[in-house]
C-alpha positions in Angstrom: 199.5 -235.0 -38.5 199.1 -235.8 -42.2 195.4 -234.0 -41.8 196.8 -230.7 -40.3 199.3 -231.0 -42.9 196.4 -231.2 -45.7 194.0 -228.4 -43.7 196.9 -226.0 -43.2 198.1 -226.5 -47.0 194.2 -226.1 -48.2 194.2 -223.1 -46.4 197.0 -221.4 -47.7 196.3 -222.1 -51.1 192.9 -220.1 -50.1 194.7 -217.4 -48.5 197.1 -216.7 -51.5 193.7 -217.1 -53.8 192.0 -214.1 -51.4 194.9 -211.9 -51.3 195.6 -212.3 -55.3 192.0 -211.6 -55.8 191.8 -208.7 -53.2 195.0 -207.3 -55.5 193.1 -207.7 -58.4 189.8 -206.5 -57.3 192.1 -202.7 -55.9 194.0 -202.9 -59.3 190.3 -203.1 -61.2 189.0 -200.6 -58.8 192.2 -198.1 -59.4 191.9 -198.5 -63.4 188.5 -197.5 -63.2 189.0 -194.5 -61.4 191.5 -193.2 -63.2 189.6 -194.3 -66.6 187.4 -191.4 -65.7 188.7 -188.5 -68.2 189.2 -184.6 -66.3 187.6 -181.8 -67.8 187.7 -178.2 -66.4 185.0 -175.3 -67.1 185.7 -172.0 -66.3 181.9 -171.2 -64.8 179.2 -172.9 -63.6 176.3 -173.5 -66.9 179.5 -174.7 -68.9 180.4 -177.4 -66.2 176.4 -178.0 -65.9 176.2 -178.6 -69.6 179.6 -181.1 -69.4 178.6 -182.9 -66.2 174.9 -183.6 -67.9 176.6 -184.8 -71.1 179.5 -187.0 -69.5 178.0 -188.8 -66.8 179.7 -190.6 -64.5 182.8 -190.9 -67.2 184.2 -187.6 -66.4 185.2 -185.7 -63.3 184.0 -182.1 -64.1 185.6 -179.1 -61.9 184.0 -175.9 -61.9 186.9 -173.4 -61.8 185.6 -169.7 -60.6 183.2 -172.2 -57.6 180.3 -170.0 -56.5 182.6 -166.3 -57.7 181.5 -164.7 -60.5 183.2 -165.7 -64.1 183.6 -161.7 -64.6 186.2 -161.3 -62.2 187.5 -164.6 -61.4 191.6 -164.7 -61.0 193.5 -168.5 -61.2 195.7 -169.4 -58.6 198.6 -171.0 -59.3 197.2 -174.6 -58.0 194.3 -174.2 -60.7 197.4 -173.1 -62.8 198.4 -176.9 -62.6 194.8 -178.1 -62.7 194.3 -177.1 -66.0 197.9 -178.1 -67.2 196.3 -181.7 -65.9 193.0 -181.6 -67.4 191.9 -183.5 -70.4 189.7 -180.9 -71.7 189.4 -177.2 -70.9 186.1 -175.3 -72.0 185.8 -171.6 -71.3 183.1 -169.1 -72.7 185.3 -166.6 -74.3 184.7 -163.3 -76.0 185.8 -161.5 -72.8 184.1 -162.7 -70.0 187.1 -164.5 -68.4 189.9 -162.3 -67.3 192.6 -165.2 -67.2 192.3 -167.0 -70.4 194.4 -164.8 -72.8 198.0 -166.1 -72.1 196.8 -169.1 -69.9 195.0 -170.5 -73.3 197.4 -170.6 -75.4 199.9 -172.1 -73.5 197.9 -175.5 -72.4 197.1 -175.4 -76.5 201.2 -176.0 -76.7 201.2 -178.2 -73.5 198.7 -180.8 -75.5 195.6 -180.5 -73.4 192.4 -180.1 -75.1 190.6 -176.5 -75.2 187.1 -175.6 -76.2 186.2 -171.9 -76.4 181.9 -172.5 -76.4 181.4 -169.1 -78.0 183.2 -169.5 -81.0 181.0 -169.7 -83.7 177.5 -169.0 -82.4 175.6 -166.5 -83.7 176.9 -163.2 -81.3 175.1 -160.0 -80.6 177.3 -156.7 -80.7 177.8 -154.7 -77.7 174.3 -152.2 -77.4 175.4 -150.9 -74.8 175.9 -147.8 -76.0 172.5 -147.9 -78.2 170.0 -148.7 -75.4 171.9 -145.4 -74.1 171.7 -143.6 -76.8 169.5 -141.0 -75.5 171.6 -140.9 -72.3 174.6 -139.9 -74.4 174.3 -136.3 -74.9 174.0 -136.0 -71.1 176.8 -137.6 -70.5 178.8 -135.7 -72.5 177.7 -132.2 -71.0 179.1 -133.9 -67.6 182.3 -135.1 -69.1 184.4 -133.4 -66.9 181.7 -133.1 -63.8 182.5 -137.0 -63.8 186.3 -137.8 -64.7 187.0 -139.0 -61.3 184.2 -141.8 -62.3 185.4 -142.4 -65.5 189.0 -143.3 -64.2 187.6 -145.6 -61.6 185.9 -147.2 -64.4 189.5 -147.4 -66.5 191.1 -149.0 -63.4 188.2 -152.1 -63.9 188.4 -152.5 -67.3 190.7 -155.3 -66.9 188.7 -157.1 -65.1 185.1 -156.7 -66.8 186.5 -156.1 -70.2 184.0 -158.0 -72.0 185.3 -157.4 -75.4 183.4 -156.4 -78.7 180.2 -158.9 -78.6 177.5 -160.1 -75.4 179.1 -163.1 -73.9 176.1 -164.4 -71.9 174.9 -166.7 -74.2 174.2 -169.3 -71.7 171.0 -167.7 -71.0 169.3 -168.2 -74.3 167.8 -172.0 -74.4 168.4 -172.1 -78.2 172.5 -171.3 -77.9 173.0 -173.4 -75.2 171.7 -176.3 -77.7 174.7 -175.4 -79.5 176.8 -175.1 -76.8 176.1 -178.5 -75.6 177.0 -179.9 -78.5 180.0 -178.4 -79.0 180.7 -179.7 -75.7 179.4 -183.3 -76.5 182.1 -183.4 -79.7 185.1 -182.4 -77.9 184.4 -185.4 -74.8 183.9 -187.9 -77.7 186.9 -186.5 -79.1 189.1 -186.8 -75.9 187.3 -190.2 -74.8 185.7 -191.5 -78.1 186.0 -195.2 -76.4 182.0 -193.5 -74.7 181.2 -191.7 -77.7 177.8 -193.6 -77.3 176.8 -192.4 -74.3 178.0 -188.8 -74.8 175.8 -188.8 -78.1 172.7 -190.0 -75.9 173.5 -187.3 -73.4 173.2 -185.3 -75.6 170.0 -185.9 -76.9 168.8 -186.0 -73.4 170.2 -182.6 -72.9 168.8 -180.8 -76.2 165.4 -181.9 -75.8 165.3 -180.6 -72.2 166.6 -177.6 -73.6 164.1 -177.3 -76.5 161.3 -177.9 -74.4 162.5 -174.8 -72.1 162.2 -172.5 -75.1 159.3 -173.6 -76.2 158.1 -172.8 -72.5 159.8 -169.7 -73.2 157.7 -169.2 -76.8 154.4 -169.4 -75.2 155.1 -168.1 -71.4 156.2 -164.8 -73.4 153.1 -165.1 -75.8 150.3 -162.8 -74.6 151.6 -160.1 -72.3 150.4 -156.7 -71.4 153.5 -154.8 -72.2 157.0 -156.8 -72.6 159.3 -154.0 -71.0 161.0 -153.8 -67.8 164.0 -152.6 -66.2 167.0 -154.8 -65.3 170.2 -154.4 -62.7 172.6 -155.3 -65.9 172.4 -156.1 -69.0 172.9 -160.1 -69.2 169.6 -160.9 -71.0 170.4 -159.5 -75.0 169.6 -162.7 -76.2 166.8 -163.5 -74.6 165.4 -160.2 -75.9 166.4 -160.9 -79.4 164.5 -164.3 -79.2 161.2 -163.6 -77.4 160.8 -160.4 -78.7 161.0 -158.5 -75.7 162.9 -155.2 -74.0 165.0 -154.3 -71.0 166.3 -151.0 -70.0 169.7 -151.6 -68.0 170.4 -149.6 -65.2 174.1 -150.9 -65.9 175.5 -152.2 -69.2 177.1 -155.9 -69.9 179.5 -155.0 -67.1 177.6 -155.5 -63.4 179.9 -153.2 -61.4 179.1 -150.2 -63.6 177.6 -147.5 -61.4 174.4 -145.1 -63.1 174.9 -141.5 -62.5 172.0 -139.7 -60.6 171.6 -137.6 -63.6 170.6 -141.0 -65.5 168.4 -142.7 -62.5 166.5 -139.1 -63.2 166.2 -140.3 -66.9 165.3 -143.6 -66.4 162.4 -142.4 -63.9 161.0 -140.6 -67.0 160.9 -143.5 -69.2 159.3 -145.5 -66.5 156.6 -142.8 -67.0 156.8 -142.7 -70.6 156.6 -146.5 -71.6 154.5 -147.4 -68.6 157.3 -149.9 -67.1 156.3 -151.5 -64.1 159.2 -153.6 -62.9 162.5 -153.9 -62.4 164.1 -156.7 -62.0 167.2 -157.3 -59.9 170.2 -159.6 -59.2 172.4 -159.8 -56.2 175.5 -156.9 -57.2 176.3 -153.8 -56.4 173.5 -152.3 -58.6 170.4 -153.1 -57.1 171.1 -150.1 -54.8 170.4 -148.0 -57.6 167.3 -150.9 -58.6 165.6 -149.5 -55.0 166.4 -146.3 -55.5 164.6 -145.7 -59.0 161.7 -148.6 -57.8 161.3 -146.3 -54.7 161.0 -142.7 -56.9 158.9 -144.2 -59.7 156.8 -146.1 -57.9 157.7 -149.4 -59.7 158.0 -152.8 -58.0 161.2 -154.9 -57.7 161.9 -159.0 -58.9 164.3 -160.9 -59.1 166.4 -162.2 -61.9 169.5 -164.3 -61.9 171.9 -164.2 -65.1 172.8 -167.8 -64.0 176.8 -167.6 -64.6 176.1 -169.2 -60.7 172.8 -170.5 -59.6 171.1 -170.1 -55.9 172.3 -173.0 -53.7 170.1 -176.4 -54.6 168.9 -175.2 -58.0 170.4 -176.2 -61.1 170.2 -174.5 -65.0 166.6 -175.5 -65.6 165.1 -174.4 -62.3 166.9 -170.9 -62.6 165.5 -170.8 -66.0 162.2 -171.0 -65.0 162.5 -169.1 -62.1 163.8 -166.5 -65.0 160.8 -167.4 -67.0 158.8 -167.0 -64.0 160.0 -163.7 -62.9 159.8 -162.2 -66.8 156.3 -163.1 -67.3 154.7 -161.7 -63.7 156.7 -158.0 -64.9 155.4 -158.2 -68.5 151.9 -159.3 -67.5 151.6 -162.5 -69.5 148.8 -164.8 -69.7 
């Protein structure tokens, strides 16, 4: 009896050691999960850039999903996602619809906000100047097209983007900047990783350096370095590499060309020898086909990467872009 006694006593002690340590183990387990800081972006290259610079110490949600930044409306559950979150970055200067009275309210609620335009170096709308010569034939049809101009009032809400570009995200040089805006708000919402965020973000820049300098010499020695484009997303890019797009549509991509201008951009396919348009998947690659089909030009795609094609990421889009750019400008 006395050795049951002893065998039954050894194994309870072992049993209340297991179950303490089991408790332990869930408590550890729990703390680091919620160790793990939130941060919300409110497209897809600004979540790329944060998920690239935090690691595993951050859970990064991608607001607007696979829907396009332009347009995309909060419901009230992201409402209390962001209210939640430990840092919020958006792009700014327009391109969201949502952020105007939403911002400044999780500013008073105490949760961290990073607007990743402010500061760079931004480009003015051209809109108007690349349609400069479009202009006085627009006018003469002022009245011939009110009932389009009021259907473009009624969007202006939602593709209002402001005074300057807001696609900076595209240019490999700005997103440099971008990342490390990023990088300094995460060390200062979590500076306990500050290390890792720093070496992130090393990793980061020189992958983004070496994409530009791709870009340099991939845009070198071309034929001709014009093209026509669906929208126009790619300002910076043009600025950098010393090249030109003619936009069917301006910074905005549901603006609609008149027939009156597909006529006009037929004639400087003629007059500056453009061979290519290049496309994305909106509303105005109708209008791409149409004028590739009456000038004779060929069609590529292009993607303006506020989303990427499913199972790409950033740097694959890019140089699908990069791709894409020098095949229509005849680069060697």
């Amino acid at each position: 009896m006395k050795r049951s006694s002893s065998v039954f006593s050894r194994l309870s002690v072992f049993s209340i050691f297991l179950f303490s340590s089991l408790i332990f183990s869930g408590c550890q387990i729990s703390e680091n999960n919620s160790s793990k800081i939130s941060v919300i972006t409110s497209f897809y290259p600004l979540a790329f850039f944060a998920q690239e610079i935090a690691g595993d110490n951050a859970d990064v949600i991608n607001l607007s999903g696979s829907k396009s930044a332009h347009s995309y409306k909060i419901s009230p559950q992201d409402r209390v996602k962001l209210s939640q979150a430990d840092l919020v970055i958006y792009q700014g200067v327009g391109l969201e619809t949502w952020t105007q009275d939403v911002i400044s309210e999780l500013k008073q609620e105490g949760v961290a906000v990073l607007e990743a335009s402010h500061g760079l170096h931004l480009n003015k709308r051209e809109e108007e100047e690349k349609h400069d010569e479009h202009e006085e034939e627009h006018e003469e049809h002022e009245e011939e097209h009110e009932e389009h101009e009021e259907h473009e009032e009624e969007h202006e809400d939602e593709h209002n983007h402001g005074e300057f570009d807001p696609h900076t995200w595209i240019d490999p040089v700005l997103a440099q900047q971008i990342a490390e805006k990023i990088a300094k708000n995460l060390i200062e919402v979590d500076s306990q990783n500050a290390q890792e965020y720093t070496d992130n973000l090393k990793i980061l820049t020189d992958k983004l350096q070496i994409l530009d300098a791709q870009y340099q010499s991939g845009l070198k020695n071309c034929v001709q370095k014009k093209a026509f484009i669906s929208h126009d997303a790619f300002g910076y890019l043009e600025e950098r590499y010393n090249f030109e797009l003619f936009p069917i549509a301006g910074l905005s991509p549901s603006d609609e060309p008149s027939a009156k201008l597909i006529a006009k951009l037929q004639n400087i396919a003629e007059t500056q020898h453009i061979t290519h348009i290049l496309t994305e998947e909106n509303n105005v690659k109708k209008y791409a086909e149409l004028l590739s089909k009456e000038a004779g030009i060929k069609i590529l795609s292009v993607h303006p990467m506020s989303t990427v094609p499913e199972g790409s990421d950033y740097f694959q889009t890019s140089q699908n872009n990069l791709l894409t750019l020098s095949t229509a400008f005849q680069c060697q």
